[in-house]
BALOBA-1460 file (C-alpha; in Angstrom, 3 decimals):
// residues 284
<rec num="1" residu="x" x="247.377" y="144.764" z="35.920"/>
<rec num="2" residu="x" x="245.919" y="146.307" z="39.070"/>
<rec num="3" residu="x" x="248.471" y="146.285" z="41.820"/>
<rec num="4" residu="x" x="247.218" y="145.020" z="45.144"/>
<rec num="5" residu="x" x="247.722" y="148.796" z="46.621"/>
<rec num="6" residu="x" x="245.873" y="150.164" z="43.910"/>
<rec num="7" residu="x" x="242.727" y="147.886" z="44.787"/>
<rec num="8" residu="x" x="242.865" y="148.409" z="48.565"/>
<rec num="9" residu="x" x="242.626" y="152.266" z="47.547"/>
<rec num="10" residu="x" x="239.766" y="152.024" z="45.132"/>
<rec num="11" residu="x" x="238.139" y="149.749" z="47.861"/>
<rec num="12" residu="x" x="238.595" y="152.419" z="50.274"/>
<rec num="13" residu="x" x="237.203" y="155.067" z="47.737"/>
<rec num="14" residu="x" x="233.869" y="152.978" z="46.693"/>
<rec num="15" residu="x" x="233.428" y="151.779" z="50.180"/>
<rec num="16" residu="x" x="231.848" y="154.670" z="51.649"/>
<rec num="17" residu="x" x="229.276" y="155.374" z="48.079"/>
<rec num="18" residu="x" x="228.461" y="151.115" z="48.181"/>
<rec num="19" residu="x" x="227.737" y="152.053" z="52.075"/>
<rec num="20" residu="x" x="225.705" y="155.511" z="51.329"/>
<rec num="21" residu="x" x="223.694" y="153.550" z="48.058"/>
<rec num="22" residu="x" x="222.933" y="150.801" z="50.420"/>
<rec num="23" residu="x" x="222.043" y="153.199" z="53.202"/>
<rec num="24" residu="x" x="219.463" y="154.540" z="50.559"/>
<rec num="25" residu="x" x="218.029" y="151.513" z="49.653"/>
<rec num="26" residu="x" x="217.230" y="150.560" z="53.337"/>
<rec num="27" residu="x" x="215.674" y="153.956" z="53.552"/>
<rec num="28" residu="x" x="213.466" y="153.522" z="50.393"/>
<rec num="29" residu="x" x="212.080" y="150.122" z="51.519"/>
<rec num="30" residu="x" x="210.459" y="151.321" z="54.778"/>
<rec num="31" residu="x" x="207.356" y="150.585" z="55.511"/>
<rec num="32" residu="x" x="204.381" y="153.609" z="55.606"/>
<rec num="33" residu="x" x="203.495" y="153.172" z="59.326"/>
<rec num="34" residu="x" x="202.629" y="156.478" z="60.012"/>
<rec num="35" residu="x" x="199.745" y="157.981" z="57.522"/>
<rec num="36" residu="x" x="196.342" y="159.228" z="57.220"/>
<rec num="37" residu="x" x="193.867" y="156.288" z="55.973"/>
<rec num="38" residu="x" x="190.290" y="157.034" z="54.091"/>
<rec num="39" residu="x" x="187.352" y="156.793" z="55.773"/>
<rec num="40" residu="x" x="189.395" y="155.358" z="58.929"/>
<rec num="41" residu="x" x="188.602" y="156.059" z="62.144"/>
<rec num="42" residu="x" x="190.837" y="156.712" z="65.393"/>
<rec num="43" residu="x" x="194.327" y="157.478" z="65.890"/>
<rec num="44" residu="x" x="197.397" y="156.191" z="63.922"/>
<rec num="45" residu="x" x="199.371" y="153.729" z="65.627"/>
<rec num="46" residu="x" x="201.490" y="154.743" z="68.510"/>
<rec num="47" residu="x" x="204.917" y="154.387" z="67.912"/>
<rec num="48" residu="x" x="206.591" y="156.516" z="70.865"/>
<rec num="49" residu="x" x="205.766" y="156.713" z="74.642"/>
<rec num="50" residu="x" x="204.092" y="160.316" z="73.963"/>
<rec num="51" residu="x" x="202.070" y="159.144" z="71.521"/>
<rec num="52" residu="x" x="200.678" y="155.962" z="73.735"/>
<rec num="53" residu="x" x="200.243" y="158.362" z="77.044"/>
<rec num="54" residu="x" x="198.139" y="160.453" z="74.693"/>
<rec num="55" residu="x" x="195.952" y="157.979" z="73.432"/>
<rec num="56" residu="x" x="195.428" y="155.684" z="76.624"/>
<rec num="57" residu="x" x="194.654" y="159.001" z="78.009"/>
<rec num="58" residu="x" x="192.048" y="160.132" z="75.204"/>
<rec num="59" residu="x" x="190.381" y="156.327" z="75.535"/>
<rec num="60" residu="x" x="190.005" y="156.861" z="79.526"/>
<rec num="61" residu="x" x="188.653" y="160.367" z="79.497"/>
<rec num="62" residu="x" x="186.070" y="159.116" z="76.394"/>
<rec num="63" residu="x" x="184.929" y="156.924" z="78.832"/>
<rec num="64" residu="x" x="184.916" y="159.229" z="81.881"/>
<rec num="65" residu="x" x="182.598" y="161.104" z="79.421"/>
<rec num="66" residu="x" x="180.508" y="158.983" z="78.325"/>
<rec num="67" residu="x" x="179.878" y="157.813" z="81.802"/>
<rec num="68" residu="x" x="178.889" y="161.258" z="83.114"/>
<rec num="69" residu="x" x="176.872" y="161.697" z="80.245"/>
<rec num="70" residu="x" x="174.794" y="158.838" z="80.657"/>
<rec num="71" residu="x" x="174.550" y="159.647" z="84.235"/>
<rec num="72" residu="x" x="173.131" y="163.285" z="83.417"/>
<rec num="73" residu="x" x="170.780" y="161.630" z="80.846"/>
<rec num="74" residu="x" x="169.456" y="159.057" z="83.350"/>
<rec num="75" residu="x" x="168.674" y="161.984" z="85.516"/>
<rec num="76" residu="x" x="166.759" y="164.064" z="83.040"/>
<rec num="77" residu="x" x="164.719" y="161.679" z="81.877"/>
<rec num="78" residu="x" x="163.833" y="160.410" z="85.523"/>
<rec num="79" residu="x" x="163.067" y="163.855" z="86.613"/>
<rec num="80" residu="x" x="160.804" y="163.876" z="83.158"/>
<rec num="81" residu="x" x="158.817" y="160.850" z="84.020"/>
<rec num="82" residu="x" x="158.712" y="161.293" z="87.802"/>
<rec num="83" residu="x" x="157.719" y="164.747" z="88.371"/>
<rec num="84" residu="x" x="155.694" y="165.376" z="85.069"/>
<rec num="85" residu="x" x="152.546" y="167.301" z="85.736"/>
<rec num="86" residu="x" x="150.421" y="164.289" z="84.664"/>
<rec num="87" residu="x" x="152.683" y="162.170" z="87.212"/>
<rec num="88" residu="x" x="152.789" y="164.606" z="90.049"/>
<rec num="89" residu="x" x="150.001" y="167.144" z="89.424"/>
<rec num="90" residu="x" x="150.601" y="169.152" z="93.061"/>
<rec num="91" residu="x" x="154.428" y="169.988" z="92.983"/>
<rec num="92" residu="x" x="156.620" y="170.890" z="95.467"/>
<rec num="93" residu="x" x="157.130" y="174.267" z="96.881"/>
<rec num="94" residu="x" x="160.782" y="174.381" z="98.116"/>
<rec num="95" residu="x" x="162.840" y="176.383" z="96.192"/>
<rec num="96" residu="x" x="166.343" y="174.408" z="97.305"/>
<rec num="97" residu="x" x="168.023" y="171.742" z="98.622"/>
<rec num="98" residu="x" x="171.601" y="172.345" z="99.983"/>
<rec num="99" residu="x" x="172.958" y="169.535" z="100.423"/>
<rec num="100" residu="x" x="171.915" y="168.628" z="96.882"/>
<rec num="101" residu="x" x="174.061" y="172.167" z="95.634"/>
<rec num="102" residu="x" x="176.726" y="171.485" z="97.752"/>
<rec num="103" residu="x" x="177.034" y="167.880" z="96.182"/>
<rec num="104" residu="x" x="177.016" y="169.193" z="92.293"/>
<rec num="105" residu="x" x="179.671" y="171.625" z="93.127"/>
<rec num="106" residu="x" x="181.723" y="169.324" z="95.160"/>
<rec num="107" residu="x" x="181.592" y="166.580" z="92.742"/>
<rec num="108" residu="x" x="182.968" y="168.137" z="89.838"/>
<rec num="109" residu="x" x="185.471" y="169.533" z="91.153"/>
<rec num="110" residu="x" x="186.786" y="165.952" z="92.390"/>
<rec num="111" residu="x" x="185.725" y="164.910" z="88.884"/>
<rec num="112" residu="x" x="188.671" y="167.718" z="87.289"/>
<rec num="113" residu="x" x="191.264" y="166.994" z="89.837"/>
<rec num="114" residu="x" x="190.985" y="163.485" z="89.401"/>
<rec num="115" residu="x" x="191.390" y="163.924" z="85.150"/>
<rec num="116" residu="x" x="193.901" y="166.697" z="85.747"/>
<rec num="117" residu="x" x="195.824" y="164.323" z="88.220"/>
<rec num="118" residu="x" x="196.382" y="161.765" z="85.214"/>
<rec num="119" residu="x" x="196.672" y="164.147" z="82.109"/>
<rec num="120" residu="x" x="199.022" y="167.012" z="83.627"/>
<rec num="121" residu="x" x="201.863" y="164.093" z="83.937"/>
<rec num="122" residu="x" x="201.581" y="163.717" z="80.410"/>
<rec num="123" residu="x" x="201.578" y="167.213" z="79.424"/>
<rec num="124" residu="x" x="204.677" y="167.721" z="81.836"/>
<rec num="125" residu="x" x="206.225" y="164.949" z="79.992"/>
<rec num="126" residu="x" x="205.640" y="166.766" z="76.728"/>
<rec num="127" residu="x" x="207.228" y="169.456" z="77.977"/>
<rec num="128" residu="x" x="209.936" y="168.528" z="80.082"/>
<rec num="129" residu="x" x="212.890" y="168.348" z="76.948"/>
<rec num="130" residu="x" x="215.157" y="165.751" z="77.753"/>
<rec num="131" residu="x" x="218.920" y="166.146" z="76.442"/>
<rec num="132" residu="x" x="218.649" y="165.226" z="72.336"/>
<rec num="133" residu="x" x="220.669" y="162.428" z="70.634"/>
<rec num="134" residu="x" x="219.902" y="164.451" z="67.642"/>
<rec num="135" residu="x" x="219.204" y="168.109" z="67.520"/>
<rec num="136" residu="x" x="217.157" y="169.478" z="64.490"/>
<rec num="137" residu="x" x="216.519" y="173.327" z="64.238"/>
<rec num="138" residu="x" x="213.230" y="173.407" z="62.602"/>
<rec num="139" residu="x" x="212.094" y="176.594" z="60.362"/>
<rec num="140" residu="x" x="208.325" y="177.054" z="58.823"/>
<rec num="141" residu="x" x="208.680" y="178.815" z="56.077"/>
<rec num="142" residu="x" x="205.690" y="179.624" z="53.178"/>
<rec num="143" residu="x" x="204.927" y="177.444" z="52.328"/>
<rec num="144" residu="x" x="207.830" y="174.310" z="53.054"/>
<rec num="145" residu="x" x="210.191" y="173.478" z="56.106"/>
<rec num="146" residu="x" x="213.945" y="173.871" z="56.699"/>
<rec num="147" residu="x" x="215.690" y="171.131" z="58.667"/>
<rec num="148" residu="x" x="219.038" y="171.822" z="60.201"/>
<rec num="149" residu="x" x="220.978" y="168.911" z="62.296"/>
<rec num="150" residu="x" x="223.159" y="171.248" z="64.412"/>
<rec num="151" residu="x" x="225.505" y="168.642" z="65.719"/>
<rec num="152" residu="x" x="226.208" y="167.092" z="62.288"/>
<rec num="153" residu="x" x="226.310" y="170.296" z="59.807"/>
<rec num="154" residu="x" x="223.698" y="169.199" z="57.404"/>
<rec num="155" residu="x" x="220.797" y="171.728" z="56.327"/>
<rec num="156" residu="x" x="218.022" y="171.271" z="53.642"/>
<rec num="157" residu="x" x="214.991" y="172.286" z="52.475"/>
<rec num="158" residu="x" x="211.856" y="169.875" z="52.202"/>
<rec num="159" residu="x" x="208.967" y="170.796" z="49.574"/>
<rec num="160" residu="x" x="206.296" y="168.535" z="48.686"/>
<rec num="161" residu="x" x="206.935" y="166.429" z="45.956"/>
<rec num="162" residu="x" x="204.312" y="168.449" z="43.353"/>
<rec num="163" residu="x" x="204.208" y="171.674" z="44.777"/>
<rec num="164" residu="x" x="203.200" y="174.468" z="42.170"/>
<rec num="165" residu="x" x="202.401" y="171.348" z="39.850"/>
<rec num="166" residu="x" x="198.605" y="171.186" z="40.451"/>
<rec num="167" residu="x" x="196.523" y="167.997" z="40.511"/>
<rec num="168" residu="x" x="197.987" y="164.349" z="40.026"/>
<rec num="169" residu="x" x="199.846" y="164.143" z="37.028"/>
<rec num="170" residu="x" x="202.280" y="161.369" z="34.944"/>
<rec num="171" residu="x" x="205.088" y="163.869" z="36.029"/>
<rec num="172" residu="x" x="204.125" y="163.842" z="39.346"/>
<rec num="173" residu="x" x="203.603" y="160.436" z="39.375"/>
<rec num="174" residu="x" x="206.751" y="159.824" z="38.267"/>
<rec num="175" residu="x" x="208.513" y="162.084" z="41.028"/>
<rec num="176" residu="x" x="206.477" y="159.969" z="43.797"/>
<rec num="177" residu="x" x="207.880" y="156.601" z="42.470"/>
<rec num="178" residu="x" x="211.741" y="157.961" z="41.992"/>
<rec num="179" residu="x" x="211.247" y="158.892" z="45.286"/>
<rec num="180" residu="x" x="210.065" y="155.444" z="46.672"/>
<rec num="181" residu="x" x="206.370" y="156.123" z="46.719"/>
<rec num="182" residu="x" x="203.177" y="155.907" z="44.923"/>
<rec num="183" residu="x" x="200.637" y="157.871" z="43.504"/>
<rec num="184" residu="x" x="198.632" y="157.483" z="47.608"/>
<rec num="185" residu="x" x="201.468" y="159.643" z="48.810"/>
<rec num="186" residu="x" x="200.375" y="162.984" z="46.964"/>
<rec num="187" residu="x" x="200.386" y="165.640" z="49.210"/>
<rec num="188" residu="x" x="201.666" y="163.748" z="51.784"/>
<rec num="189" residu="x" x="205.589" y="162.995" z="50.566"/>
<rec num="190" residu="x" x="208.294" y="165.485" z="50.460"/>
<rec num="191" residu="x" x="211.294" y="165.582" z="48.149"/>
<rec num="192" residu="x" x="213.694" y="165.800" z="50.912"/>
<rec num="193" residu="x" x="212.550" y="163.585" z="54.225"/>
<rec num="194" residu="x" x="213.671" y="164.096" z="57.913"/>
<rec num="195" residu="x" x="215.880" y="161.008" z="58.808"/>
<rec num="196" residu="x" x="216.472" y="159.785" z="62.264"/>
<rec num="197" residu="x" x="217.632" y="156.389" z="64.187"/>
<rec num="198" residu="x" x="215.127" y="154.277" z="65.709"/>
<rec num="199" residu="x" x="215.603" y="154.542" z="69.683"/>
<rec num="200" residu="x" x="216.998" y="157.454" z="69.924"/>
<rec num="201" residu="x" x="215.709" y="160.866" z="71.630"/>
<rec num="202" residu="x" x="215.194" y="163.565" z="69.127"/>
<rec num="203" residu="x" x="214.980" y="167.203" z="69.900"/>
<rec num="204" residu="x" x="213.436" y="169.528" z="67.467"/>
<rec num="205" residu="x" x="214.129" y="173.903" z="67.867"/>
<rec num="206" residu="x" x="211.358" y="174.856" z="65.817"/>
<rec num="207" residu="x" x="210.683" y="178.713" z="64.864"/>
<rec num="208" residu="x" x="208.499" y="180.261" z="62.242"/>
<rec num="209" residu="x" x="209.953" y="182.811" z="59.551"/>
<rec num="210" residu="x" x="207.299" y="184.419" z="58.307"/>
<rec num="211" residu="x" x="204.030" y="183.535" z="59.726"/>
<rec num="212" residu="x" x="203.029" y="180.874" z="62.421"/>
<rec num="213" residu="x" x="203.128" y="177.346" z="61.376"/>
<rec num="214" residu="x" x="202.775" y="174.006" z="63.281"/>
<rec num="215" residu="x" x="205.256" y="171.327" z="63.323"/>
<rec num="216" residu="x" x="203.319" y="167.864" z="63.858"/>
<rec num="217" residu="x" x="203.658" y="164.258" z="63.346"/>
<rec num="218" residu="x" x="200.126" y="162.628" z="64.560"/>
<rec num="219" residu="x" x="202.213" y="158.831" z="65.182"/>
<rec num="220" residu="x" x="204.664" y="160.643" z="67.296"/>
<rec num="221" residu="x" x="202.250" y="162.297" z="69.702"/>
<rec num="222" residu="x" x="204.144" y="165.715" z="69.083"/>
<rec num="223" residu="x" x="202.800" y="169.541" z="67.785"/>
<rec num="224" residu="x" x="204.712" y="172.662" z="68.328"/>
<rec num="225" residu="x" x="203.437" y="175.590" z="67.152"/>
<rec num="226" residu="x" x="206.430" y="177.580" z="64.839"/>
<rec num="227" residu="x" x="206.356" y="181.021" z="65.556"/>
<rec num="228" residu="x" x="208.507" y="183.881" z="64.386"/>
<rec num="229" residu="x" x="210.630" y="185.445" z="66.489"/>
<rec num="230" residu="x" x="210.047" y="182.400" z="69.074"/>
<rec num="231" residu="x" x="211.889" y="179.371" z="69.741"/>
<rec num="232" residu="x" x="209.898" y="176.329" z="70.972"/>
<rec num="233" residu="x" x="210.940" y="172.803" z="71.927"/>
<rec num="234" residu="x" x="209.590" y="169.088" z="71.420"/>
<rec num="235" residu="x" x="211.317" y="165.476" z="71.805"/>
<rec num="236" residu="x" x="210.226" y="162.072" z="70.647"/>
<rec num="237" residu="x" x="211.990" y="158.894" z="70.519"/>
<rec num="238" residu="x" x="210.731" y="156.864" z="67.820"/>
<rec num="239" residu="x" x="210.278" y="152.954" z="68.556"/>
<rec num="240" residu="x" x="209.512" y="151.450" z="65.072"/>
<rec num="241" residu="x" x="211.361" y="151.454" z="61.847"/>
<rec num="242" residu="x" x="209.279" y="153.337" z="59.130"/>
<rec num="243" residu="x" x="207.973" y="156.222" z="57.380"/>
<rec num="244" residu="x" x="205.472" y="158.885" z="58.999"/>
<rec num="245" residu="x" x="203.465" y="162.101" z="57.751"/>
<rec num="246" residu="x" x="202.566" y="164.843" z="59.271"/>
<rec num="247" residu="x" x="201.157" y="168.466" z="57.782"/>
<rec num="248" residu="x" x="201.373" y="171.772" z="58.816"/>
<rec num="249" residu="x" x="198.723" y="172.269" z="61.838"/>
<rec num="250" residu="x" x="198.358" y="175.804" z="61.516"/>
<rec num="251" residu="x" x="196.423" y="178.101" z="58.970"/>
<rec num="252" residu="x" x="199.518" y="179.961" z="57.186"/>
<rec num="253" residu="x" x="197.643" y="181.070" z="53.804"/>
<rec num="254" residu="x" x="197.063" y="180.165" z="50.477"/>
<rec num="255" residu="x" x="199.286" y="176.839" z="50.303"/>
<rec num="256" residu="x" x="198.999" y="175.888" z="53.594"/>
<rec num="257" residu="x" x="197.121" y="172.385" z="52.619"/>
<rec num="258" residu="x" x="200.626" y="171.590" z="50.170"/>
<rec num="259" residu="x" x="202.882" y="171.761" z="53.212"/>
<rec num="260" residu="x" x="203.478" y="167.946" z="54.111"/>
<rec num="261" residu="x" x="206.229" y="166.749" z="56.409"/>
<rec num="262" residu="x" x="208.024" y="163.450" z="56.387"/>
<rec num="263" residu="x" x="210.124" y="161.693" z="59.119"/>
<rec num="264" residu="x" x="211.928" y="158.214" z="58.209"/>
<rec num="265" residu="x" x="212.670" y="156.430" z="61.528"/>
<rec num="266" residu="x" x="215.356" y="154.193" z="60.202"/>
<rec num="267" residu="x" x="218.152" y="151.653" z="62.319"/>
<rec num="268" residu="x" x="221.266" y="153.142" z="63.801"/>
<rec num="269" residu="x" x="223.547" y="151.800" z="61.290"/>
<rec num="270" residu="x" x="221.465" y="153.103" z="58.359"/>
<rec num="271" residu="x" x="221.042" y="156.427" z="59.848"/>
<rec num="272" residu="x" x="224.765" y="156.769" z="60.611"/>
<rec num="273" residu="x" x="225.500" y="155.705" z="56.790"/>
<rec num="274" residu="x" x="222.581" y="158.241" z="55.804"/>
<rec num="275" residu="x" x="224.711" y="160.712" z="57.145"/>
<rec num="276" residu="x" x="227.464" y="160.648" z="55.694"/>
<rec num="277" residu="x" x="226.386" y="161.008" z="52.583"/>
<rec num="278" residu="x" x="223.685" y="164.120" z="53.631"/>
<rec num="279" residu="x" x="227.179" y="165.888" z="54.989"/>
<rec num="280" residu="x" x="228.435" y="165.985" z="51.670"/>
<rec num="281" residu="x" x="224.977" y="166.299" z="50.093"/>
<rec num="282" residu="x" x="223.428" y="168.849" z="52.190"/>
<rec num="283" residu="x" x="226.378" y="170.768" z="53.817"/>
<rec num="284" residu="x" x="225.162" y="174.034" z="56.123"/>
């Protein structure tokens, strides 16, 4: 029979795979938040403070726009019907009006500081990298990623789930669903997916290898450029448990329309579980 010592030690053994299989079964469940949508319209849904700044900010200036716009188009056709030659057959003979140039200088410029006093806080906020929870060195490569977390000593490599493989296929279909997705996901899922905890600040090193790339997740409100022999910086902290696609932003040849990229924003305790078994899974 199995001593009581013997079963405390193959509890301790099993513990930490049980805790690792269930970490990966929390992972595989998430929700797709984060994704384009056919014949959809407007942005994907904001899931970090970036991403909200960018969009209330997008939704103000449309207005703004649309507002001037009308304004201009009011004044064109008044100055149509007004001061046609059938409605004023003797025109004027002044050839300008200062205080009338003065005014449509003037008034754009207030028009530009007043946008550029609400959207320059939000591009300083992009910009401004706060100290990272989690560090990930980022690599572009062609035509696939590289994600190293430098605190933690895990590295891998994330191709999409196809690539080289051609159209939809049953063995492609079959590599989407063993990797918790369906046959929607093409082109969009990765075999190997960037994990991180919900709430926490993120900071991403990202450099290209070869040519320039562009790192971007649309939900997170975030795009950095990769480019060799340059280092460049962006944060997020992701507020909602889920998964979320982005695609390289930047025309890097050939393949450049197969190079997906896939962030699961999953709870603390899952993420600290995930990692454990990505140290011994994906060591540097």
């Amino acid at each position: 029979m199995m001593t009581v010592a013997k079963r405390l030690g193959l509890a301790a053994m099993t513990a930490p795979i049980a805790g690792v299989a269930l970490a990966q079964t929390a992972i595989e469940d998430l929700e797709i938040v984060g994704a384009p949508t056919p014949g959809a319209t407007g942005f994907q849904p904001a899931v970090t403070e970036l991403a909200r700044d960018l969009q209330w900010l997008d939704g103000w200036l449309l207005v703004m726009c649309a507002a001037i716009s009308l304004f201009v188009v009011g004044l064109i056709a008044w100055v149509a019907l007004r001061y046609n030659a059938k409605a004023n057959p003797t025109p004027a003979t002044f050839t300008h009006n200062s205080p009338l140039e003065v005014a449509w200088t003037i008034v754009p410029i207030v028009i530009l500081v007043f946008i550029g006093a609400f959207s320059l806080p939000v591009l300083f906020k992009q910009q401004e990298i706060p100290e990272g929870d989690i560090n990930i060195s980022v690599t572009g490569y062609q035509w696939y990623w590289t994600y190293e977390y430098t605190d933690e000593d895990v590295f891998f490599e994330s191709y999409m789930i196809g690539a080289n493989e051609g159209n939809l296929n049953a063995g492609i279909i079959e590599q989407l669903e063993e990797a918790g997705y369906s046959e929607d996901e093409f082109r969009l899922a990765t075999d190997t997916a960037v994990v991180v905890p919900m709430g926490a600040t993120v900071v991403m090193t990202i450099t290209g290898a070869d040519v320039i790339h562009s790192w971007t997740i649309p939900a997170f409100g975030v795009k950095q450029d990769a480019v060799p022999g340059r280092f460049a910086q962006l944060w997020f902290n992701a507020e909602r448990e889920g998964i979320y696609f982005g695609q390289c932003s930047e025309l890097c040849g050939k393949d450049h329309a197969f190079m997906p990229i896939t962030v699961k924003v999953v709870h603390p305790d899952v993420y600290e579980e995930w990692l454990a078994g990505a140290k011994v899974e994906f060591p540097t």
